[in-house]
SEMAR-435425 format. One record per residue (C-alpha): residue number from 1; residue in three letters; z, x negated, y. Coordinates in Angstrom, 2 decimals. Each point is the difference from the previous one (the first is absolute). Layout:
BEGIN
{i:NUM; aa:ALA; z:Z; x:X; y:Y}
...
//
This chain:
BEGIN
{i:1; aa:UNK; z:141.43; x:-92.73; y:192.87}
{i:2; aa:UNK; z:-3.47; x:0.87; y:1.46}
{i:3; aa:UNK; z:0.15; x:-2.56; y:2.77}
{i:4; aa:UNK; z:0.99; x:-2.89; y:-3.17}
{i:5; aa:UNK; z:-3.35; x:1.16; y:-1.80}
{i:6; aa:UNK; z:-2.03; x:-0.13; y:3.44}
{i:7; aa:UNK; z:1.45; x:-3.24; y:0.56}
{i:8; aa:UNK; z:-0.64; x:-0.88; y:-3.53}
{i:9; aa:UNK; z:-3.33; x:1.08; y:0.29}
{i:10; aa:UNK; z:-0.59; x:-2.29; y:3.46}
{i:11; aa:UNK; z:1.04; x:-3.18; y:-2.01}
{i:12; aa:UNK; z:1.06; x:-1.68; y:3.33}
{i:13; aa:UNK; z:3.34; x:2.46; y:0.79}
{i:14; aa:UNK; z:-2.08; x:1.77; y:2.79}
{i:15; aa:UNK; z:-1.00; x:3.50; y:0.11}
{i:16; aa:UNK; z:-4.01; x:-0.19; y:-0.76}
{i:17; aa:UNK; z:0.09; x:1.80; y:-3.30}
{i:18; aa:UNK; z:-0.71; x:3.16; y:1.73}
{i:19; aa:UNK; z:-2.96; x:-1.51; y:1.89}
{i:20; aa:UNK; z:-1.54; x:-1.63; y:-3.02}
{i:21; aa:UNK; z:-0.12; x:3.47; y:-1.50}
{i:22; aa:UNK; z:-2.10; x:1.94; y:3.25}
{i:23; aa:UNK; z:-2.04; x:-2.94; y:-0.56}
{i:24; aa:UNK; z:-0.60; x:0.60; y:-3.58}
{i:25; aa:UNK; z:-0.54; x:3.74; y:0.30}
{i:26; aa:UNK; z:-2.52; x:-0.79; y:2.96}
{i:27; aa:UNK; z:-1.48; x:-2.71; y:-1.84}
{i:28; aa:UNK; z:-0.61; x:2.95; y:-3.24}
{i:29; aa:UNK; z:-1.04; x:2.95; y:1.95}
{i:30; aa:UNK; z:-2.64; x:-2.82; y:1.73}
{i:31; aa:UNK; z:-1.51; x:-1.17; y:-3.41}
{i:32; aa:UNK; z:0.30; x:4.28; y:-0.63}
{i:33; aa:UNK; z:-2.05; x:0.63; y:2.85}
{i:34; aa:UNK; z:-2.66; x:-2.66; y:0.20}
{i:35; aa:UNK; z:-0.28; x:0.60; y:-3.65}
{i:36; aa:UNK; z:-1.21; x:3.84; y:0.81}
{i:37; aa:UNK; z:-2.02; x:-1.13; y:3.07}
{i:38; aa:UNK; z:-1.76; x:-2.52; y:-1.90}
{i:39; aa:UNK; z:-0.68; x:2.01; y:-2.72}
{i:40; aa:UNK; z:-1.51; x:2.29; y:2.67}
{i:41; aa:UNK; z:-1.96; x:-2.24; y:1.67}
{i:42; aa:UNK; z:-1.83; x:-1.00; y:-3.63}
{i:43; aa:UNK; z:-0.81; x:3.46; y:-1.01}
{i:44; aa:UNK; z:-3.56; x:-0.22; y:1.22}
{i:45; aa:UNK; z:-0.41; x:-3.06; y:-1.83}
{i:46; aa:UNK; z:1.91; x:1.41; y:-3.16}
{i:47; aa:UNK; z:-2.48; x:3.27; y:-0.03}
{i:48; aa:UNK; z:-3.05; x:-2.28; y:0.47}
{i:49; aa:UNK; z:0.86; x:-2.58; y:-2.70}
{i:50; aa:UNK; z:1.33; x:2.56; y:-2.37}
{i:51; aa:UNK; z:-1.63; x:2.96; y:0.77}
{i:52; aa:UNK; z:3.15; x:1.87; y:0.00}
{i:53; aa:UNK; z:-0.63; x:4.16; y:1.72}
{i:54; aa:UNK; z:2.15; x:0.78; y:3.27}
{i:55; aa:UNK; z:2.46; x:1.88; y:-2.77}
{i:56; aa:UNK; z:0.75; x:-2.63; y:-1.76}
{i:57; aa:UNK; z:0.50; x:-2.40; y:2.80}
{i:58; aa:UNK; z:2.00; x:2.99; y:1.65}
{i:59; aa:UNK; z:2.69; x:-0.34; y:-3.38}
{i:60; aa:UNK; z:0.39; x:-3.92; y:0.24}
{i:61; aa:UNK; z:0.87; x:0.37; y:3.72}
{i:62; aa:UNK; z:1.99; x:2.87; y:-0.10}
{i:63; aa:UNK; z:1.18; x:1.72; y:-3.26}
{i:64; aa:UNK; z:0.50; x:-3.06; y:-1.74}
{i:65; aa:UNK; z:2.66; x:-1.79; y:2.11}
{i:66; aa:UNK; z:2.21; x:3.20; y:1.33}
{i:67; aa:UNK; z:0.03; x:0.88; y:-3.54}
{i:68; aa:UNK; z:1.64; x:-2.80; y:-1.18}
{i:69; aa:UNK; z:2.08; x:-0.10; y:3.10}
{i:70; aa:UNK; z:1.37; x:3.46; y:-0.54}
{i:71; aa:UNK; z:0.65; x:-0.15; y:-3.37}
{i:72; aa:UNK; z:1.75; x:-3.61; y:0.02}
{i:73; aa:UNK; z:2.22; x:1.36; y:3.15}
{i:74; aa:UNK; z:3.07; x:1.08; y:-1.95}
{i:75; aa:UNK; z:-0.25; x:-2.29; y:-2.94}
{i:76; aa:UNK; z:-0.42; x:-3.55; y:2.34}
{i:77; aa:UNK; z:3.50; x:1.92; y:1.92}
{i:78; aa:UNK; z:1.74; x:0.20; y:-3.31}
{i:79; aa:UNK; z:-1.19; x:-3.19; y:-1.20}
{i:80; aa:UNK; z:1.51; x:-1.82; y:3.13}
{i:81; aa:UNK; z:2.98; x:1.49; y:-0.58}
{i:82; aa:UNK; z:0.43; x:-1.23; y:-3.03}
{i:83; aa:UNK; z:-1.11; x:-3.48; y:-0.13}
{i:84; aa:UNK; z:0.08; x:-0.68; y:3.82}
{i:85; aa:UNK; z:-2.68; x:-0.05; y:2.93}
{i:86; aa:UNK; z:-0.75; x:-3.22; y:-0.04}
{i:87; aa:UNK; z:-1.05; x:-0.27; y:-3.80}
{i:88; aa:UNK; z:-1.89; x:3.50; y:-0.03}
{i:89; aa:UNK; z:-1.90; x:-1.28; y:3.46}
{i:90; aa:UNK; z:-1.11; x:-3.13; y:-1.50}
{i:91; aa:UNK; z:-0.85; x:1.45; y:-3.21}
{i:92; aa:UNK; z:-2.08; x:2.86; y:2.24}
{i:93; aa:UNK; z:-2.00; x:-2.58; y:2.16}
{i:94; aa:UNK; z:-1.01; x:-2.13; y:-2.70}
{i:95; aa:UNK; z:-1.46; x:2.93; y:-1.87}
{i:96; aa:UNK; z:-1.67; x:0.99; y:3.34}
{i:97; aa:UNK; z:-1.36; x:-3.75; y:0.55}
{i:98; aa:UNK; z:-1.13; x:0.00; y:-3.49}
{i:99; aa:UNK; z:-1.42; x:3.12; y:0.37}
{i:100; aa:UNK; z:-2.06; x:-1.40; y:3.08}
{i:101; aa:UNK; z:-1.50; x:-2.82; y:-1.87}
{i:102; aa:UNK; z:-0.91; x:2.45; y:-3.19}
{i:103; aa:UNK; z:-1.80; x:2.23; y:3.02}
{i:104; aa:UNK; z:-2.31; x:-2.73; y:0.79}
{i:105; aa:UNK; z:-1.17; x:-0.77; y:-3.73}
{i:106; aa:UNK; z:-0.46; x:3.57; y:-1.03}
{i:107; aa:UNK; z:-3.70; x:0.89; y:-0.49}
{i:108; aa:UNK; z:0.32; x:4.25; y:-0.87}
{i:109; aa:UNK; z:1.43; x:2.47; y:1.34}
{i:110; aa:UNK; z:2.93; x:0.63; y:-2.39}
{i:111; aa:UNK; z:0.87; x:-3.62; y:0.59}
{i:112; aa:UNK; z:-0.01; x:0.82; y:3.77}
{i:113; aa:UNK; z:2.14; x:3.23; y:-0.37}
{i:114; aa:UNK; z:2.66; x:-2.31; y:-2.37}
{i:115; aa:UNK; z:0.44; x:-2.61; y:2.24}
{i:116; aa:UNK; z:0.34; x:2.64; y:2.99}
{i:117; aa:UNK; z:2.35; x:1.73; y:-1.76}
{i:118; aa:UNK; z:1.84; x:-3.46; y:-0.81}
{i:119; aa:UNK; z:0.10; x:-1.28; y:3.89}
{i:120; aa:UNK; z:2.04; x:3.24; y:0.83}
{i:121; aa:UNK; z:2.92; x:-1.68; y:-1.40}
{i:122; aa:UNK; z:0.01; x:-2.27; y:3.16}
{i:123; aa:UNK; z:0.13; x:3.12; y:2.70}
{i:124; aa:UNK; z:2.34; x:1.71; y:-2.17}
{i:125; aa:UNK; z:2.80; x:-2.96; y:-0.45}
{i:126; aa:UNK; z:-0.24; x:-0.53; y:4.29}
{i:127; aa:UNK; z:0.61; x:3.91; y:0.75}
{i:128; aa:UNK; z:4.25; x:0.80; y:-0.02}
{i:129; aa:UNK; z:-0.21; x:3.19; y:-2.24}
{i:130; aa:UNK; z:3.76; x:0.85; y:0.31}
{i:131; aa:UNK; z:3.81; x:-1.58; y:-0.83}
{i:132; aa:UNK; z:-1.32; x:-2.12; y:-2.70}
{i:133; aa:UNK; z:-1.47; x:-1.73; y:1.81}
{i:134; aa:UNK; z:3.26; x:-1.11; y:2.33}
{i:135; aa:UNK; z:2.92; x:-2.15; y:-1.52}
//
């Protein structure tokens, strides 16, 4: 039965289901880490235009996104379980994507910590946290 979804999944009758998925994943966990790299690279430019303090720019990098990580981690599992890994994946990167887009309007630092908090979604969907997450 799993070979009829993969094949399913191919469209063709060949086996590339499972290699359309790696390339998903890698194509996530790339957006995930130029996403923290970029936001990174900008920090100077966020603390001059903003005059944010090394604190706060210290919480949007770090507390903001592993928060929402670790608390999404068991509900995104159960989540997938119930209405599939596909659907809860989608539903995760478009919040993360949206979530992108929101980071580059905001103009405080609430705004900022919001929209951090909202891209950890994306990180959180591409990470396997358990069975679940396998069907």
């Amino acid at each position: 039965m799993a070979a009829d979804r993969t094949e399913h999944l191919a469209g063709n009758g060949t086996r590339r289901g499972p290699i359309v998925v790696v390339l998903v994943l890698a194509l996530a966990s790339a957006m995930a880490n130029a996403g923290a790299s970029l936001l990174s690279a900008c920090l100077p430019l966020i603390k001059a235009e903003f005059g944010f303090s090394d604190t706060q720019l210290g919480l949007l990098t770090g507390y903001a996104s592993a928060l929402t990580i670790a608390a999404l981690a068991f509900p995104i599992t159960v989540w997938a379980a119930r209405w599939g890994n596909s659907r809860v994946f989608g539903a995760c990167l478009t919040i993360y994507g949206a979530a992108l887009a929101v980071f580059a309007a905001c103009s405080t630092f609430w705004q900022f910590v919001v929209a951090q908090l909202a891209s950890g979604f994306g990180p959180a969907a591409e990470m396997p946290f358990g069975p679940g997450h396998r069907q």
